[in-house]
N, C-alpha and C positions, 0 to 999 in steps of 0.2 A: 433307886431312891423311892421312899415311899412319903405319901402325902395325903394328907385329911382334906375333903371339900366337904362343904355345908350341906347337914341332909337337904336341902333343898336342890341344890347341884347334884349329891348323891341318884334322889328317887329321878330329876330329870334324865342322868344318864341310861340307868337300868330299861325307864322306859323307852329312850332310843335303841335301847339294846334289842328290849323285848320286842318291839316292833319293826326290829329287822336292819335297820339303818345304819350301825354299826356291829361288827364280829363282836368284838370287845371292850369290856371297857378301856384297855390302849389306846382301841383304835378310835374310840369316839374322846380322849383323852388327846390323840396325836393331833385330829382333829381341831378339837378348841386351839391347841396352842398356835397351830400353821396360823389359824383365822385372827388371831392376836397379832402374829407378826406382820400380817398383812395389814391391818389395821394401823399398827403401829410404825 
C-alpha cells in the first residue's frame, strides 16, 4: 500500500533518516504507527 504524507511530514522523516535514527523510511514509518497505537 502506498500513501501520501504532507511535505511537512515528508522533510521530517528524511531528516530522521539522514541523521541516523531510522534505516528507512518503513522503519521510521513502522515507527509512527506502533507510537499511535499506543497512544490510542
Amino acid at each position: 500500500m502506498t500513501k501520501d504524507i504532507s511535505p511537512d511530514n515528508e522533510d521530517f522523516l528524511e531528516r530522521q533518516i539522514a541523521d541516523g535514527k531510522y534505516a528507512d523510511r518503513q522503519q521510521a514509518l513502522d515507527a509512527a504507527v506502533e507510537l499511535l497505537r499506543v497512544r490510542l
